[in-house]
C-alpha positions, -999 to +999 in steps of 0.1 A: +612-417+452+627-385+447+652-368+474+634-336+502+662-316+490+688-313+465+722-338+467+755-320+469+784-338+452+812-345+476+845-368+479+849-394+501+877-390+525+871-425+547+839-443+562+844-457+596+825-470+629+799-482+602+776-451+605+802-424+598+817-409+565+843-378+561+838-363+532+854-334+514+829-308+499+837-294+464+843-255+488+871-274+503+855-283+537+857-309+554+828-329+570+814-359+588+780-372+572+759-400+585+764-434+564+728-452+564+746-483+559+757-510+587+773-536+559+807-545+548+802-522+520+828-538+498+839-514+467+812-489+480+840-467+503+871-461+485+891-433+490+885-402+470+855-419+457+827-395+438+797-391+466+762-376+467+748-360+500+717-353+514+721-321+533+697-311+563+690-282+587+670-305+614+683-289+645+677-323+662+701-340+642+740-340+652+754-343+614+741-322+587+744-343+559+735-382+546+758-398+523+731-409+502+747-421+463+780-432+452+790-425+420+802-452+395+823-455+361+800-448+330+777-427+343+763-454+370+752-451+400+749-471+437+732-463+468+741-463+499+711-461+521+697-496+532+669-486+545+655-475+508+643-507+499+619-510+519+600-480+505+610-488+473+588-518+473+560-502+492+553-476+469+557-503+440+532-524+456+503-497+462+515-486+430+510-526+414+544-522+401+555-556+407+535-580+384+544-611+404+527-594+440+498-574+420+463-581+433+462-581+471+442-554+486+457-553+520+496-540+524+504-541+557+543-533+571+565-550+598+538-583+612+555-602+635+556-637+623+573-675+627+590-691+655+620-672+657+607-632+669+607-618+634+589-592+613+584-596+580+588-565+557+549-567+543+523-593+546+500-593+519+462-602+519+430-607+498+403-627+500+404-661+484+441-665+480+466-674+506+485-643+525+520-637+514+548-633+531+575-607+519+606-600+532+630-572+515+668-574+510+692-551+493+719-554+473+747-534+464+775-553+459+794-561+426+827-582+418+824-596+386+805-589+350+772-577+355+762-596+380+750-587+417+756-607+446+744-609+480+755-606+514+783-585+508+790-595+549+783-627+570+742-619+582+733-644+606+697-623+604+688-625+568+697-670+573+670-664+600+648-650+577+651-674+548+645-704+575+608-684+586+601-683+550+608-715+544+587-729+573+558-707+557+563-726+521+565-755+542+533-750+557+516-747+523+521-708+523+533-682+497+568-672+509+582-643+486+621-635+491+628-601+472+661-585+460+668-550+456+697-543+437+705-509+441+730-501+417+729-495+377+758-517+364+740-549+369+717-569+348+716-601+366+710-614+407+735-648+418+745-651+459+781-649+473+787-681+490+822-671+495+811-647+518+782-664+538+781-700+531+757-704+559+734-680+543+741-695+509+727-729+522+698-712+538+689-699+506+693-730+486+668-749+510+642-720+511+639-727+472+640-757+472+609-760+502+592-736+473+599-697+486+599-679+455+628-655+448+624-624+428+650-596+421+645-558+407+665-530+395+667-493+403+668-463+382+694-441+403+702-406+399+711-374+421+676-368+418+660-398+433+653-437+434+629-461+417+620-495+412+624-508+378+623-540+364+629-575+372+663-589+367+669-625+362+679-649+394+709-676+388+688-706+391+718-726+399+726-740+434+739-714+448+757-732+481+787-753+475+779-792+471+788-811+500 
């Protein structure tokens, strides 16, 4: 997915009340953009840090720019925006990008499903096979190596979700959890039960009740997103043993 408009480099003074960044332009203003990003962000919002911004002239918006990339050592990149996923993977599926979900003719967004008032990101369909159930996480964080780990935060939510999928797989259905790591310096997907154990032990009994878990990179540049391939899940427990 390319950007509307060309990004404008920019530094990053602070980020705070989760959807607002300062930022210094490279004319020497200051501004505030809009952070599309709710999470912890851990190692995405240092000080002085490298930024890309979206830039907009909608008079119905308040701010006038979208921090949209962060810029990494060696020439890597991260985004920011956590709503990107999502259309990552749609245009990947219509596109039958993603080998494992090729074949169903019906894509359909946001279906209300399970027991718990949730929507799952895209519910697949086609005749003689069993829908599937999708749901969409991204990933952005980084500590060690080249691996990425998820939640960067405690998300009571995405436990919610992995329990609904696993109810599906329970009832003979094909639940699909699907990472999207959206940052170039990784090469591999693990969890951070450090910093969610509850969601860590979620995760480990979705698998194990047979949700299938499948991760993917992105190609990211000032010039736009895409989905690229998969990347390989630690197939370890992830939880600590009680």
């Amino acid at each position: 997915m390319r950007f509307p408009s060309p990004l404008i480099p920019a530094r990053l003074i602070r980020r705070y009340k989760r959807f607002l960044a300062d930022c210094l332009l490279e004319d020497g203003r200051e501004i505030t953009a809009h952070c599309p990003n709710p999470g912890a962000m851990l190692g995405l919002k240092d000080q002085g840090a490298r930024i890309w911004l979206l830039p907009n002239d909608d008079p119905k918006k308040k701010l006038k720019y979208g921090w949209r990339l962060l810029e990494l050592e060696g020439g890597h990149f991260a985004g920011i925006d956590t709503s990107l996923p999502n259309a990552l993977v749609a245009n990947a599926l219509a596109e039958g990008r993603i080998e494992a979900l090729r074949g169903y003719g019906s894509i359909r967004p946001e279906q209300r499903y399970g027991d718990e008032n949730s929507r799952i990101d895209f519910l697949l369909a086609e005749p003689g096979r069993p829908d599937a159930f999708v749901e969409v996480k991204n990933c952005h964080l980084r500590r060690e190596g080249d691996w990425a780990e998820f939640p960067d935060c405690v998300t009571a939510r995405g436990a919610k979700h992995l329990r609904e999928l696993t109810r599906i797989a329970q009832g003979g259905g094909r639940a699909v959890m699907l990472y999207v790591v959206q940052r170039t310096d990784c090469a591999r997907f693990r969890l951070a039960p450090d910093l969610d154990p509850a969601y860590a032990r979620a995760f480990d009994a979705a698998r194990e009740a047979g949700v299938e878990v499948l991760c993917h990179g992105t190609d990211i540049s000032p010039e736009g997103v895409i989905l690229t391939d998969p990347l390989p899940v630690d197939p370890n427990r992830q939880s600590p043993t009680p």
